[in-house]
C-alpha positions in Angstrom: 14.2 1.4 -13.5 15.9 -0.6 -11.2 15.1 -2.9 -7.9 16.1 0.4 -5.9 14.2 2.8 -7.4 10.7 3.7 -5.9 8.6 6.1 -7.7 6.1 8.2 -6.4 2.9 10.0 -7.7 0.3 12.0 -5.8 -3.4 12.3 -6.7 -6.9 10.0 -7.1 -6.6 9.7 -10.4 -5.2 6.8 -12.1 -5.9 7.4 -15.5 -3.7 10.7 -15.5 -1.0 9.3 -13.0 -0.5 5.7 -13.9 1.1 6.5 -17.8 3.5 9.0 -15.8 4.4 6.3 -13.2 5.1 3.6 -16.0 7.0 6.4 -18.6 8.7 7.2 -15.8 9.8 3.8 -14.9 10.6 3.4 -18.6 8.4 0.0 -18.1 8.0 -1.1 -22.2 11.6 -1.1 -22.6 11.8 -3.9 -20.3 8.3 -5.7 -20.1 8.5 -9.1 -21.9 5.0 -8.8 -24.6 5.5 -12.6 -25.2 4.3 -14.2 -22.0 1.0 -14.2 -19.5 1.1 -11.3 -17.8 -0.6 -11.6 -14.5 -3.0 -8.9 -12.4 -2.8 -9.6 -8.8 -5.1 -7.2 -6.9 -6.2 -7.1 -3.4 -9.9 -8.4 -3.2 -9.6 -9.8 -0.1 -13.6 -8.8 0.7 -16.3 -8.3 -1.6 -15.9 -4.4 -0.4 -15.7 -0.9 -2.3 -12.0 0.8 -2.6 -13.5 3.4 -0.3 -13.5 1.1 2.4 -10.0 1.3 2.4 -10.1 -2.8 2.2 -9.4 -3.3 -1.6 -7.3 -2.5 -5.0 -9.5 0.3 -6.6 -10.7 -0.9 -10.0 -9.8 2.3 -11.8 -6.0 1.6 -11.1 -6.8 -1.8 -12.9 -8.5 -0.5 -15.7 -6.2 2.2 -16.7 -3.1 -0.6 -16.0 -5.2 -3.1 -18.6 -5.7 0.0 -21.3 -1.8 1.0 -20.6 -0.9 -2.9 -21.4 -3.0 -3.2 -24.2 -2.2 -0.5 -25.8 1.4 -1.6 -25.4 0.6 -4.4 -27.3 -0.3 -7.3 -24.9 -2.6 -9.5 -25.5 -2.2 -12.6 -22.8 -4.0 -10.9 -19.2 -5.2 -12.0 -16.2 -6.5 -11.1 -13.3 -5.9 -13.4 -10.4 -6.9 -13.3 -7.1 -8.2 -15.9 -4.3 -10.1 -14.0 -1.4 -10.1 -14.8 2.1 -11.7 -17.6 3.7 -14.8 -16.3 4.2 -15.6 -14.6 1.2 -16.3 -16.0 -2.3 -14.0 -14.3 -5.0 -16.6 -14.2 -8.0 -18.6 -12.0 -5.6 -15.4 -9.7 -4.3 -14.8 -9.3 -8.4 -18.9 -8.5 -9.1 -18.9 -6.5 -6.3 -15.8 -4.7 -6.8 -16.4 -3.3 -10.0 -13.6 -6.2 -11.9 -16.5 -8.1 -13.5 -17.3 -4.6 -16.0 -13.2 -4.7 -16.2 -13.2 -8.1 -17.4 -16.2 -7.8 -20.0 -14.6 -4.7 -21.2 -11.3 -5.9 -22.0 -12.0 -9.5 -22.9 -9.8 -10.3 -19.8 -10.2 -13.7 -17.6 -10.7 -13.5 -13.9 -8.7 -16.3 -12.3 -10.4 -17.6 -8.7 -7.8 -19.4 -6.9 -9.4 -20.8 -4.4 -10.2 -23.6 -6.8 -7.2 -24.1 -8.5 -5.1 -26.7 -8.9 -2.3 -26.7 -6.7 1.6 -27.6 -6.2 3.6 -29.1 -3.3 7.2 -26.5 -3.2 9.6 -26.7 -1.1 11.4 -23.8 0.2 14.1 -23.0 2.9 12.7 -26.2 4.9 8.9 -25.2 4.4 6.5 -27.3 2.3 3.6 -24.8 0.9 0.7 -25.5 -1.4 0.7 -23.0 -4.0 -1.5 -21.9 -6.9 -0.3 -23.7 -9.6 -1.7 -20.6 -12.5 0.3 -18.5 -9.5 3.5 -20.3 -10.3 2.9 -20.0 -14.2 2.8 -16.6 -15.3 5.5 -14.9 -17.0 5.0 -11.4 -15.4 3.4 -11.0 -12.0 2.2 -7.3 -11.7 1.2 -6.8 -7.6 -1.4 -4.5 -7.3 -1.8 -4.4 -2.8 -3.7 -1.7 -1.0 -1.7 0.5 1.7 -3.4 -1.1 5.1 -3.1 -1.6 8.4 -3.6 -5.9 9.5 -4.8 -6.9 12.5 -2.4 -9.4 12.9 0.9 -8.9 10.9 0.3 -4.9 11.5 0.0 -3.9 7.9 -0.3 -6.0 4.6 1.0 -4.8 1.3 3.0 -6.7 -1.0 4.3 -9.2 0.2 1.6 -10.0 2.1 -0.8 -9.6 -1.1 0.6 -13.0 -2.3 -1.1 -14.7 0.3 -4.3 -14.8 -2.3 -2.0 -17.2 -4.1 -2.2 -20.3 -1.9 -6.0 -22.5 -1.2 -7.9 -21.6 1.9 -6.5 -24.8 3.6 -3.1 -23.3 3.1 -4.0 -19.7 4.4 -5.5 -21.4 7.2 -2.1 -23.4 8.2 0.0 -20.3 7.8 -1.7 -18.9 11.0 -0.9 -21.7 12.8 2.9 -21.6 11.4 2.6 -17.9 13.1 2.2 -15.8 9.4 5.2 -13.8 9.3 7.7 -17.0 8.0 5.6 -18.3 5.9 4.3 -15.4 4.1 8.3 -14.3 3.4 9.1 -18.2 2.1 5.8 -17.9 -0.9 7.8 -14.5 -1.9 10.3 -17.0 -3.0 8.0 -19.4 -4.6 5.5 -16.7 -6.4 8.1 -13.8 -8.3 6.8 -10.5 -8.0 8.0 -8.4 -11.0 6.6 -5.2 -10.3 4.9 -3.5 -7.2 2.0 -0.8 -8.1 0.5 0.0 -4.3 -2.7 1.4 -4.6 -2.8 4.2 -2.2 -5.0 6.8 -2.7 -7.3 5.4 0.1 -6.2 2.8 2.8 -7.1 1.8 6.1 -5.6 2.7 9.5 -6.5 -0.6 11.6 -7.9 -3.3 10.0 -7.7 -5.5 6.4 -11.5 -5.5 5.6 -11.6 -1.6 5.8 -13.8 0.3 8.1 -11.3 3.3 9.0 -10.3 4.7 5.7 -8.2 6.9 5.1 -6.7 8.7 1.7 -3.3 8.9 1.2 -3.5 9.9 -2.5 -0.6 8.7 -4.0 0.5 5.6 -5.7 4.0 4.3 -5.6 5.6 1.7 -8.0 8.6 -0.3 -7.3 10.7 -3.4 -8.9 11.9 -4.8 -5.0 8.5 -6.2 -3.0 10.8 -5.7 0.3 12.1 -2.2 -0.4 8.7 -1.5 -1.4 7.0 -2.8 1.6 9.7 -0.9 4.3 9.3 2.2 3.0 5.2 1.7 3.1 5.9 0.4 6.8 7.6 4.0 7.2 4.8 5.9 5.8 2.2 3.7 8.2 4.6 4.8 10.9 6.4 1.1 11.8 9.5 1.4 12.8 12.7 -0.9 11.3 11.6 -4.7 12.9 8.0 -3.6 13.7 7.0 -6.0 10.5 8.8 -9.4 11.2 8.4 -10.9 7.3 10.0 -7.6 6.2 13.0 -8.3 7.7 12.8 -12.4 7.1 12.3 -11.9 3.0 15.0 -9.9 3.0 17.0 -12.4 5.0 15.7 -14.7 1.9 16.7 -13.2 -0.8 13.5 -11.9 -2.1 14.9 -8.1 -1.5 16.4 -5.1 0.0 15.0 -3.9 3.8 17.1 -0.8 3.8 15.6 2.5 3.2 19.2 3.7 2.3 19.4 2.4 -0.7 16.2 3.3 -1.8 16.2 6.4 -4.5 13.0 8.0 -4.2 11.4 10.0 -7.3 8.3 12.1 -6.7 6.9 12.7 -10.2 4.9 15.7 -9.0 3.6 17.2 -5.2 0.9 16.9 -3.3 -1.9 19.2 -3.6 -4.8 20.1 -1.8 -7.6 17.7 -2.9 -10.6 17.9 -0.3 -12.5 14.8 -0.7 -15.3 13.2 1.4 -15.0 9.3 2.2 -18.6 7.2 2.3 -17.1 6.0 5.9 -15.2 8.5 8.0 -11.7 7.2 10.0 -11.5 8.4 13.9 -11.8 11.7 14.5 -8.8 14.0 14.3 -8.0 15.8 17.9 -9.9 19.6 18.2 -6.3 20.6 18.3 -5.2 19.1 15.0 -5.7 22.0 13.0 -5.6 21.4 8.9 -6.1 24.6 6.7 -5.9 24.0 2.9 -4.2 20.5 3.8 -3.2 17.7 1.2 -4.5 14.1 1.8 -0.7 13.0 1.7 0.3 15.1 4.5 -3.3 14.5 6.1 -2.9 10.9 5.7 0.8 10.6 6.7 -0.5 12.6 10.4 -3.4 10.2 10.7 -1.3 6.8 10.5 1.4 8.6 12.9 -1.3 9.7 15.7 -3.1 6.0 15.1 0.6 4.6 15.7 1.0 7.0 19.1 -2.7 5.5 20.4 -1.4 1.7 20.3 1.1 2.9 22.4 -1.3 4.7 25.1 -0.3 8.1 23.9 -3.1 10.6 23.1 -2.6 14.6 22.1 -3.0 16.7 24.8 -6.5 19.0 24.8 -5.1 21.9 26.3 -1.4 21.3 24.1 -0.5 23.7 21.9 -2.2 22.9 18.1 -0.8 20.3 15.5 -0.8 22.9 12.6 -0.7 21.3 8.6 -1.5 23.1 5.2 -0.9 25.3 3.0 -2.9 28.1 4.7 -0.3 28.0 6.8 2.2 29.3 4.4 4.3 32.6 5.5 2.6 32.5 8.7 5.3 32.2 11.8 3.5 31.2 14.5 3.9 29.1 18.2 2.8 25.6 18.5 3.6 22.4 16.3 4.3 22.4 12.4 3.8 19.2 10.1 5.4 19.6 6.4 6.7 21.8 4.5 4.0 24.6 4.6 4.6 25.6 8.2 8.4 26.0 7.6 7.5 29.7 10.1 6.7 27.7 12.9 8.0 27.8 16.1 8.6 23.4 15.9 8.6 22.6 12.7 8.5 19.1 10.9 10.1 19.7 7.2 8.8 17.0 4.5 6.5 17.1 1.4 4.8 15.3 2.9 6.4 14.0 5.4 6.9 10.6 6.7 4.6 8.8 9.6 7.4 7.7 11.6 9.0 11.4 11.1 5.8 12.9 12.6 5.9 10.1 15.7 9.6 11.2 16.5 8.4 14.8 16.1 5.7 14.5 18.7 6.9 12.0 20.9 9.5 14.1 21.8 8.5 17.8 21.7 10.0 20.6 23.8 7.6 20.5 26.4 5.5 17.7 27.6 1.9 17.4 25.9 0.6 13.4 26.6 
């Protein structure tokens, strides 16, 4: 696998699609077995996966039985929460205490760490130094939405590897900078985002919403502008995108990405313990997968920040494989209403696809 390749798997099930995701990235033929390989979830709150706020601890189970099995021996599972949450509490109430007992595997809390003093491209940061010293960093971020950067993933994820003090003075060097410079300090070696459910609006969760799928990549940048494009950012909506790539930590274009769907979407009907915003009475999903779902929610959450709400009396937004063979008028997302009148192609497709589809549609319905 190279840094270009991003590989794609739909479902909630990470036993049964992590081993495809990792054969398919031909992963033991180049994972060094000889050094400390390190688990870097997203704990940021002591809050359930189905929040949409954290890493779901299945995906880090099956990743631990996947390594071990592979023969290797030296895990961990690192993480430093945010400032006002305790990380032994996030990992006991997150399910990665079991995790740990099970596998004989330590949980590192960073936030009381020792640290180290780098310098980087003119910025001095305070770094974890057990961060700095493992030999394979495996980045394991959730598919969210941020209040304040706009969405966090992995690049952002990082940002558990610094003390509180630190994470407090990259606010006030204005984030974006800052979290792009500790992607040059703190290697990432492979991306695994777990999205099967993230969050529309906000970091701590409270608006899930599932996107089944998980995606691995090599390239933390690449990886991170495609997720922007499935959240329904546009090039330059996510300044420390643009800035690591200006640095050297990867590639921002989407044109060299070579994306490899090891399966398709299917319908999955799931119910959440906390519900996301209601869809519009005119959104109309028959038989629907939570990729194509999911992809339609992000793009009508990205059209409300910008003051733009579906019409009531518009014609419907029509997604789902009940919709198969059946030509109709009105508004077609993804590949099962190919019959309709305006039709969006895509399995499924993009967020920022869907926003161009209905930001400009034939006749006006805002």
């Amino acid at each position: 696998m190279d840094r270009h390749e991003l590989l794609i798997a739909y479902g909630d099930d990470p036993d049964v699609l992590l081993p495809r995701l990792l054969a398919a990235a031909d992963l033991p033929s180049w994972l060094p077995r000889d050094v400390r390989i390190g688990l870097k979830p997203n704990l940021v709150v002591a809050r359930p996966s189905s929040t949409g706020a954290t890493t779901d601890p299945r995906l880090v189970r099956a990743l631990i039985a996947w390594l071990r099995a592979l023969g290797c021996r030296d895990l961990v599972i690192l993480e430093g929460s945010w400032l006002g949450e305790a990380t032994p509490r996030a990992f006991r109430e997150c399910g990665y205490e079991e995790i740990a007992r099970e596998f004989d595997v330590p949980l590192i809390d960073l936030k009381h760490d020792a640290t180290e003093t780098c310098l980087a491209h003119d910025l001095h940061l305070e770094v974890c130094r057990q961060a700095r010293q493992i030999g394979f960093l495996i980045n394991l971020p959730v598919l969210k939405a941020h209040c304040q950067t706009r969405m966090t993933c992995a690049l952002k994820n990082l940002k558990g590897c610094i003390p509180d003090a630190e994470k407090r003075r990259f606010h006030t060097l204005g984030l974006h900078r800052p979290i792009a410079v500790l992607n040059t300090l703190v290697r990432t070696d492979l991306v695994i985002v777990d999205g099967i459910v993230g969050d529309l609006t906000f970091e701590e969760g409270g608006t899930p919403v599932r996107m089944d799928r998980l995606i691995v990549g090599r390239d933390p940048v690449l990886v991170d502008a495609y997720v922007a494009s499935l959240m329904g950012f546009a090039p330059g909506d996510i300044p420390y995108i643009d800035l690591a790539a200006e640095l050297g930590v990867g590639s921002n274009d989407l044109a060299v990405a070579r994306l490899r769907q090891i399966n398709e979407p299917a319908v999955a009907p799931h119910a959440l313990t906390a519900s996301p915003a209601p869809l519009p009475a005119n959104v109309i999903a028959d038989q629907a997968c939570s990729a194509c779902l999911g992809s339609l929610r992000f793009a009508l959450q990205r059209l409300s920040e910008e003051g733009r709400s579906w019409a009531p009396d518009a014609e419907p937004i029509c997604l789902g494989q009940g919709f198969r063979g059946r030509p109709r008028s009105g508004f077609g997302v993804g590949a099962c209403t190919a019959g309709f009148a305006h039709h969006l192609p895509g399995c499924p497709p993009l967020a920022t696809e869907i926003i161009e589809f209905l930001r400009h549609p034939p006749t006006k319905r805002w």
